[in-house]
MDTraj code that builds the backbone (N, CA, C; nanometers):
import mdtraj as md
import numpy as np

residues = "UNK UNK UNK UNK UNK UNK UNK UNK UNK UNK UNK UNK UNK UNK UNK UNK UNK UNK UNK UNK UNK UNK UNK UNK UNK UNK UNK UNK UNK UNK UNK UNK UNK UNK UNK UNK UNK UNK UNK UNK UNK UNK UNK UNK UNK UNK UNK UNK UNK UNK UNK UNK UNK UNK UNK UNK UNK UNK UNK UNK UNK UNK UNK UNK UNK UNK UNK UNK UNK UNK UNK UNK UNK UNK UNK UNK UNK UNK UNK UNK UNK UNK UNK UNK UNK UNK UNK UNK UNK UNK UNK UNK UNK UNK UNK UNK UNK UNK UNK UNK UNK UNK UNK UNK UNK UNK UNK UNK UNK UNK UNK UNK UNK UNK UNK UNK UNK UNK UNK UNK UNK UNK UNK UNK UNK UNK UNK UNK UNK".split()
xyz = np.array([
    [0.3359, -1.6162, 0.0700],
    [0.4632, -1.5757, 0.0155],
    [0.5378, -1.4941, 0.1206],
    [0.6637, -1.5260, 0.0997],
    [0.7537, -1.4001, 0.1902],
    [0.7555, -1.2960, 0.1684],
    [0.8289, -1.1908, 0.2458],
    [0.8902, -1.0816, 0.2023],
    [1.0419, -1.0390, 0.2459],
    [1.0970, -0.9564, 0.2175],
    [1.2148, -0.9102, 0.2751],
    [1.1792, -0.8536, 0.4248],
    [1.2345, -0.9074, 0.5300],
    [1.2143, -0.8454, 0.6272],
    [1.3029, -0.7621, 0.6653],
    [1.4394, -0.7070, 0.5929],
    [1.5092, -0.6328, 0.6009],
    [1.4333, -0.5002, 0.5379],
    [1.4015, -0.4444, 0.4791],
    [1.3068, -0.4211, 0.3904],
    [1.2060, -0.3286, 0.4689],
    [1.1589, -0.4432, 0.5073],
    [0.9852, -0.4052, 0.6219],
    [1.0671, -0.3247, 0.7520],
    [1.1863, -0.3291, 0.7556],
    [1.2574, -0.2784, 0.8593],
    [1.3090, -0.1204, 0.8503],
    [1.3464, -0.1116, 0.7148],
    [1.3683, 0.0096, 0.7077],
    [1.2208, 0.0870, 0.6095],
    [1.1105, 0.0535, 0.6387],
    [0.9886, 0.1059, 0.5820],
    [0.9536, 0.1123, 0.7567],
    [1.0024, 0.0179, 0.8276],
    [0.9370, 0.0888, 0.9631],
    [1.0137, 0.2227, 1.0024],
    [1.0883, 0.2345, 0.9891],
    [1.2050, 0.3567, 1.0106],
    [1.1216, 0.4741, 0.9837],
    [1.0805, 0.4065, 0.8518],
    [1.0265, 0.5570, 0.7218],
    [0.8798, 0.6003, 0.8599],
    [0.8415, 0.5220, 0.8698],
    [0.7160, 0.5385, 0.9275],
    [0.7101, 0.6010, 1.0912],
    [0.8612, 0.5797, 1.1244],
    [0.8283, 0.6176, 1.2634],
    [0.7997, 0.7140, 1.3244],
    [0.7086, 0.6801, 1.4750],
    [0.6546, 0.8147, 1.5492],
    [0.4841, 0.8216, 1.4662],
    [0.4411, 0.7892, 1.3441],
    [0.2904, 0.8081, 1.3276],
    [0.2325, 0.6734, 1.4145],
    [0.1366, 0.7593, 1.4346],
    [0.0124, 0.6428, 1.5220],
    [-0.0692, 0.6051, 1.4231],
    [-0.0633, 0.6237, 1.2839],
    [-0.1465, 0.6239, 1.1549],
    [-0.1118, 0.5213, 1.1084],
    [-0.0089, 0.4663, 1.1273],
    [0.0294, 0.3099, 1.0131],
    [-0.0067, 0.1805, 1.0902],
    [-0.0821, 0.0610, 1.0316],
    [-0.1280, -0.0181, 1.0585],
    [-0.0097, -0.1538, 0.9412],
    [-0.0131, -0.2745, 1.0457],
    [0.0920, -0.3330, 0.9257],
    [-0.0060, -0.4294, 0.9125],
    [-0.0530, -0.4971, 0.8052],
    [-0.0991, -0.6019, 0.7825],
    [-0.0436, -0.7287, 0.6831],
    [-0.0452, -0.8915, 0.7323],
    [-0.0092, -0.9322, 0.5870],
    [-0.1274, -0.9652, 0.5266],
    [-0.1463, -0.9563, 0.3942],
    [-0.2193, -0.9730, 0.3037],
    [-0.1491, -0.9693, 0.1354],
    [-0.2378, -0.9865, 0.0336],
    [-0.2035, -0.9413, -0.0481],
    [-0.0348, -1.1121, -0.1006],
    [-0.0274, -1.1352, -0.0274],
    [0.0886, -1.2113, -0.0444],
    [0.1991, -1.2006, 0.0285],
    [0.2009, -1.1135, 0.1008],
    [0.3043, -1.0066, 0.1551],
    [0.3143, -0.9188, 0.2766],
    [0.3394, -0.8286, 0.2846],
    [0.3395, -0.7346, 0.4346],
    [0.3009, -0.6061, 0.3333],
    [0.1660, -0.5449, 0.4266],
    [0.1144, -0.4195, 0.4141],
    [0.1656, -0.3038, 0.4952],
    [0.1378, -0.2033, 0.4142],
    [0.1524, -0.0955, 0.5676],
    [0.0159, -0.0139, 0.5049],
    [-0.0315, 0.0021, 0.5842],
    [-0.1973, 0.0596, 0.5178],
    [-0.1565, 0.2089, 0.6805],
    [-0.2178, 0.3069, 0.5685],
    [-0.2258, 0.4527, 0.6718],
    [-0.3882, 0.4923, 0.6738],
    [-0.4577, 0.4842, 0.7949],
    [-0.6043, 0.4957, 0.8371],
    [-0.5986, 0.3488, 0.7824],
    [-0.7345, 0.3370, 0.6749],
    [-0.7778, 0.2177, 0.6273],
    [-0.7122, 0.2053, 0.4520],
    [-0.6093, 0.2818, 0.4430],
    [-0.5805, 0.2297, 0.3244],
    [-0.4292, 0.1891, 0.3117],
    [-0.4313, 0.0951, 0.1665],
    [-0.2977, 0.0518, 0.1856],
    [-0.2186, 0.1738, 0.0556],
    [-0.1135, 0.1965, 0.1518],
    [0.0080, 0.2696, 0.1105],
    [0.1045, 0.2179, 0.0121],
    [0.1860, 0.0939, 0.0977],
    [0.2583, -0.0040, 0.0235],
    [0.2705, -0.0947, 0.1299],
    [0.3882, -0.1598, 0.0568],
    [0.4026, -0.3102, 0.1165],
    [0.5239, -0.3837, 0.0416],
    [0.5235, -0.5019, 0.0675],
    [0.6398, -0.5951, 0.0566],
    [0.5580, -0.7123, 0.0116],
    [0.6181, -0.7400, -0.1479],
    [0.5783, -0.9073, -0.1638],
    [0.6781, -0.9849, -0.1722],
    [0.7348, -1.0661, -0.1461],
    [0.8878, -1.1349, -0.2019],
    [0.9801, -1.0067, -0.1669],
    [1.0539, -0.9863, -0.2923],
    [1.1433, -0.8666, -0.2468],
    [1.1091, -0.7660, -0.3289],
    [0.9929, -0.7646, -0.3931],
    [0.8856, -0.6474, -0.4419],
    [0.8818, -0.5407, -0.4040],
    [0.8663, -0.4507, -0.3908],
    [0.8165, -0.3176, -0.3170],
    [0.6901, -0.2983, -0.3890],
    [0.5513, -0.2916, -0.3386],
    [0.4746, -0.2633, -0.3771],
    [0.4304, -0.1019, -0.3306],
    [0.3788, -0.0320, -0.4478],
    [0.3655, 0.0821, -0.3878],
    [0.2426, 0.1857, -0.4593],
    [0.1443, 0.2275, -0.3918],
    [0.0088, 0.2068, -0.4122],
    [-0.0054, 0.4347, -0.5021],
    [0.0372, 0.4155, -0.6212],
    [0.0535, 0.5457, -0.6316],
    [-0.0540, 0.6557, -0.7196],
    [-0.1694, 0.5326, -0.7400],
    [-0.2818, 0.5638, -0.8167],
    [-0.3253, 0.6102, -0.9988],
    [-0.4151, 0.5650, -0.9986],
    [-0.4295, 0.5946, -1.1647],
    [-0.3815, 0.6820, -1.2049],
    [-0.4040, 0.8095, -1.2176],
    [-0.3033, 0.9261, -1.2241],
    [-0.1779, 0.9363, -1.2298],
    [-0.1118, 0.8604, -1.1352],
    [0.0393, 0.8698, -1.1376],
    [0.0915, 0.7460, -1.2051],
    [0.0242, 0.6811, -1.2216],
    [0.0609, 0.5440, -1.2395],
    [0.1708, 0.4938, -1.4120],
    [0.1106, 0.5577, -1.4595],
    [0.2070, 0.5710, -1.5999],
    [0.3492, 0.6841, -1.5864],
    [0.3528, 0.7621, -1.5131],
    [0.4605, 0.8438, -1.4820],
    [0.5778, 0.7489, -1.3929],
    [0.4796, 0.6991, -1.2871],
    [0.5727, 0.5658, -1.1917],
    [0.6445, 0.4491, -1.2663],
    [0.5424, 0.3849, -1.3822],
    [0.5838, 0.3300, -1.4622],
    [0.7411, 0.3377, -1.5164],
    [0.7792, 0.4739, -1.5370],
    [0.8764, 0.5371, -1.6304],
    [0.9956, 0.5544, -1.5144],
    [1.0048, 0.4887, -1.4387],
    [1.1410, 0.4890, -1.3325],
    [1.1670, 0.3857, -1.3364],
    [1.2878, 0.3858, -1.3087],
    [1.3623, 0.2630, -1.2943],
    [1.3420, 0.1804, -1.2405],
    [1.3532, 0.0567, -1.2863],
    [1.3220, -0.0823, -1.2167],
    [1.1607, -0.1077, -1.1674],
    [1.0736, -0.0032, -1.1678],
    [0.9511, -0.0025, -1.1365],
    [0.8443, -0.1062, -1.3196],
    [0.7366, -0.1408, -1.2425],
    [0.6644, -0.2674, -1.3538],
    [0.5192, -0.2626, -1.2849],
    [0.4693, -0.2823, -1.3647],
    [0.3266, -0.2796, -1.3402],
    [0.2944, -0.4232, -1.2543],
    [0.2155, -0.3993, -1.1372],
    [0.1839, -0.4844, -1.0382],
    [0.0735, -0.5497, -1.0795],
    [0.0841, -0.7047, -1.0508],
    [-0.0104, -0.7817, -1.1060],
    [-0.0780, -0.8310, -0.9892],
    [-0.1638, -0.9194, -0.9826],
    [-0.2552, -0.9631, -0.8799],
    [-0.3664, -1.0865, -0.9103],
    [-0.2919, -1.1924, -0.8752],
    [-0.3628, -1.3373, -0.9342],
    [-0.3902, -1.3090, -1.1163],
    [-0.2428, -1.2805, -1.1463],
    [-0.2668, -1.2412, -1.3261],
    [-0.2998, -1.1785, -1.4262],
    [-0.4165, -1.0132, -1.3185],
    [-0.4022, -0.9210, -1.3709],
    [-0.3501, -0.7832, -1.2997],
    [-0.3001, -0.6780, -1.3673],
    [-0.2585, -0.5697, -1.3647],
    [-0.3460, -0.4948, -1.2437],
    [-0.3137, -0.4925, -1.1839],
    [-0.3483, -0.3799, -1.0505],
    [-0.3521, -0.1558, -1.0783],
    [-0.4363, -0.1562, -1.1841],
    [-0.3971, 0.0321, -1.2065],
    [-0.3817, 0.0786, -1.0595],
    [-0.3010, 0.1189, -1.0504],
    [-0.2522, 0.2780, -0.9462],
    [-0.1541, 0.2155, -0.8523],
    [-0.1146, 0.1025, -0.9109],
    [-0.0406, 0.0226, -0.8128],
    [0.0937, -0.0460, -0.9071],
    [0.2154, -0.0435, -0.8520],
    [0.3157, -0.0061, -0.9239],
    [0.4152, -0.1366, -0.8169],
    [0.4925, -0.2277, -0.8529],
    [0.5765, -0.3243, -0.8543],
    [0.6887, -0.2582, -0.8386],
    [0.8307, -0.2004, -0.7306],
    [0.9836, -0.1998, -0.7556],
    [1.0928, -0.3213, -0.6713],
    [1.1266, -0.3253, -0.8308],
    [1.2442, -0.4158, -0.7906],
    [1.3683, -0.3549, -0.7055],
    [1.4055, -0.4400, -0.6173],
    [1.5030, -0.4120, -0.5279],
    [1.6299, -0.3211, -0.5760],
    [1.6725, -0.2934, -0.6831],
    [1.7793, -0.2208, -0.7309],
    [1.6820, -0.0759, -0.7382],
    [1.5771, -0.0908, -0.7477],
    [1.5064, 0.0412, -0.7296],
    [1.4581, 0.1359, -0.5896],
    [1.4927, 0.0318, -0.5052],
    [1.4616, 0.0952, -0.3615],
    [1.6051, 0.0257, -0.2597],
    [1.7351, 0.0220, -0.3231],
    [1.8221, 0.0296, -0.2648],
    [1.8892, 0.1097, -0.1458],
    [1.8782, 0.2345, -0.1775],
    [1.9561, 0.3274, -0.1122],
    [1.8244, 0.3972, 0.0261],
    [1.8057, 0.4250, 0.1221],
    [1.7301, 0.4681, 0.2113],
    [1.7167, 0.5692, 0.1534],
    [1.7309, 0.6737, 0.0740],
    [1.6315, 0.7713, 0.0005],
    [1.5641, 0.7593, -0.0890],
    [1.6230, 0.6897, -0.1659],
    [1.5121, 0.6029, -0.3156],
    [1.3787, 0.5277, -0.2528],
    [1.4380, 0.4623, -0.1333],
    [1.3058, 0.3713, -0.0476],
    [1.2268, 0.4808, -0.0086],
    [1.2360, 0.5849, 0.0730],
    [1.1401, 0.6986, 0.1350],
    [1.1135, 0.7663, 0.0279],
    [1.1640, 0.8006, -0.0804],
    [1.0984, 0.8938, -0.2340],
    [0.9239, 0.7500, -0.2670],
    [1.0018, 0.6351, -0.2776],
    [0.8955, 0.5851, -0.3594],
    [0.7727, 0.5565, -0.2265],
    [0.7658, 0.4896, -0.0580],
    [0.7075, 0.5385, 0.0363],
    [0.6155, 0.6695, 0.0174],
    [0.7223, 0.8010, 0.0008],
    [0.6026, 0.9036, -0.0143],
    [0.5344, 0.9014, -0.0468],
    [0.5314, 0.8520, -0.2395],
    [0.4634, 0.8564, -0.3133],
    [0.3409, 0.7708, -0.2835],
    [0.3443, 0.6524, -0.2333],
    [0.2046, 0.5901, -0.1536],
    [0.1836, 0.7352, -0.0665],
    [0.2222, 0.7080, 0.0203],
    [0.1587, 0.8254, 0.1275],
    [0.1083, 0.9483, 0.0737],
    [0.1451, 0.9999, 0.0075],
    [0.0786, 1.1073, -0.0849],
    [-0.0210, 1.0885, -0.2038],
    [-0.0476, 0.9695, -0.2633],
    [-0.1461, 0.9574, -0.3200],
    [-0.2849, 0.9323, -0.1889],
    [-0.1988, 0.8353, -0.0746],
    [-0.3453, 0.8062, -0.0004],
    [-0.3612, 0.9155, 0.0954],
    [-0.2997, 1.0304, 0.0775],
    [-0.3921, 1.1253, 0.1441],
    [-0.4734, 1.1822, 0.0946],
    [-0.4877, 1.1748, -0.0570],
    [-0.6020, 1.2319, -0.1383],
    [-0.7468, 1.1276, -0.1035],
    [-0.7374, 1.0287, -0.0491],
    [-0.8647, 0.9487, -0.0415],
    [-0.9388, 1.0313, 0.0609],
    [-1.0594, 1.0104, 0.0347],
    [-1.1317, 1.0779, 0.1214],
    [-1.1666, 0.9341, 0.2510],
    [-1.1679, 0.9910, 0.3809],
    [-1.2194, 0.9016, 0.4649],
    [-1.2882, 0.7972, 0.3906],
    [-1.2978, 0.6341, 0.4588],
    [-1.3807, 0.5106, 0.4007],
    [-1.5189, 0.5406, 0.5437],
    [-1.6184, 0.4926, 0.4604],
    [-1.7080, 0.5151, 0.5759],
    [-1.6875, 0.3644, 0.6294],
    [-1.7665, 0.3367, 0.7371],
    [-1.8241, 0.2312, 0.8138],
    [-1.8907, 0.1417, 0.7829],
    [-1.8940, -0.0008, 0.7166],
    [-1.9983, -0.0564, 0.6813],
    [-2.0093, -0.1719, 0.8239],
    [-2.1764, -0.1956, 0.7796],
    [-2.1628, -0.3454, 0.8919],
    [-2.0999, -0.4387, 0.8562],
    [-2.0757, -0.5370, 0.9274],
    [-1.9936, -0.7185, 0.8992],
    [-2.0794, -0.7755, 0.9264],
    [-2.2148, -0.8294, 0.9153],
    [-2.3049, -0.8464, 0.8928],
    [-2.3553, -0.8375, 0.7442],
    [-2.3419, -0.8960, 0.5992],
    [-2.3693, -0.9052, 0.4964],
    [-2.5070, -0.8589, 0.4910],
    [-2.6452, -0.9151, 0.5679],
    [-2.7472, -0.8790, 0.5598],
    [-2.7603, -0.7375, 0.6044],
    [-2.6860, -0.6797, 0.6858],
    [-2.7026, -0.5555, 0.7085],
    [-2.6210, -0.4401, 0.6331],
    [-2.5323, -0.5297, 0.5772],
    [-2.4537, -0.4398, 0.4763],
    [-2.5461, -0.3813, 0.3378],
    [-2.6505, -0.4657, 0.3081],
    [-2.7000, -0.4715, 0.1856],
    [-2.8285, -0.3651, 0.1989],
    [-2.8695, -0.3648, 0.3362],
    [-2.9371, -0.2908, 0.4350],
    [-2.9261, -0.1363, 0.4202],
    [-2.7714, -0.1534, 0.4392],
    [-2.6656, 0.0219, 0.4493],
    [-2.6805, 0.0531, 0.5819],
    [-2.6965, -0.0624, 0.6590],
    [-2.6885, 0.0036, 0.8444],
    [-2.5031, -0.0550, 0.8557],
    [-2.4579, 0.1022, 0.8821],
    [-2.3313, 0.1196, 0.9878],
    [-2.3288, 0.0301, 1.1052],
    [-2.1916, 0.0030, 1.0696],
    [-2.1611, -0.1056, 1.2270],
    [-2.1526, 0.0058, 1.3036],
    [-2.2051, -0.0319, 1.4077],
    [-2.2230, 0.0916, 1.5453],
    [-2.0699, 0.0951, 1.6252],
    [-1.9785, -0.0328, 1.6006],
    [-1.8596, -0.0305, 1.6725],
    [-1.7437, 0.0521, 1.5875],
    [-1.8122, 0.0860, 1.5082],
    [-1.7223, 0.1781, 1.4176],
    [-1.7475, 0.3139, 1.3860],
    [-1.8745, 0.3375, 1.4264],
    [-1.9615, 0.4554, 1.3774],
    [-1.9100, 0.5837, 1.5122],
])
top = md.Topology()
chain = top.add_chain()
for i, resn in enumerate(residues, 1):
    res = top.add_residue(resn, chain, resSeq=i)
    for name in ("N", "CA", "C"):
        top.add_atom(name, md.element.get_by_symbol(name[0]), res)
traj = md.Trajectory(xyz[None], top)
């Protein structure tokens, strides 16, 4: 699927100057994941925006925002805005934060191997460790 690349343009803006944002596509769409997690992103002209269980019924209750689905079910902590909702370059960086501020509460992801047999193991990939 596409995304708005106008969009992904001014989310790079939001982002600039960190050495912390990684863009990936996945998901259907364009990621912006900070360390190893994803923040938000772009599906179609979606704004996906990753704001966690906790917040997630409060996010709900803004405008133009809908609960994010994912091959048909509901995604908790993860929140869908429609383009009339991230119009203006401050509405876009308010709802941005709000990823970025839920994923700084994650605690570091550790290291696993890529190696399945060694994953099951619990031996750390050493290129990561």
């Amino acid at each position: 699927m596409a995304f708005d690349d106008k969009a992904a343009q001014r989310i790079r803006r939001i982002f600039f100057g960190r050495e912390d944002v990684v863009e990936k596509k996945m998901m259907g769409g364009l990621c912006f994941m900070l360390g190893d997690a994803m923040c938000c992103g772009l599906t179609g002209d979606a704004l996906m925006v990753r704001v966690g269980k906790d917040a997630h019924a409060e996010a709900l209750t803004q405008p133009h925002a809908r609960p994010m689905t994912f091959t048909g079910r509901p995604l908790a902590g993860f929140v869908f805005v429609d383009p009339a909702g991230y119009r203006d370059d401050g509405a876009l960086a308010a709802w941005v934060k709000r990823g970025m501020d839920f994923v700084a509460t994650l605690p570091p992801k550790k290291a696993v191997a890529k190696n399945p047999r060694l994953k099951k193991a619990g031996v750390v990939d050493a290129r990561k460790a």
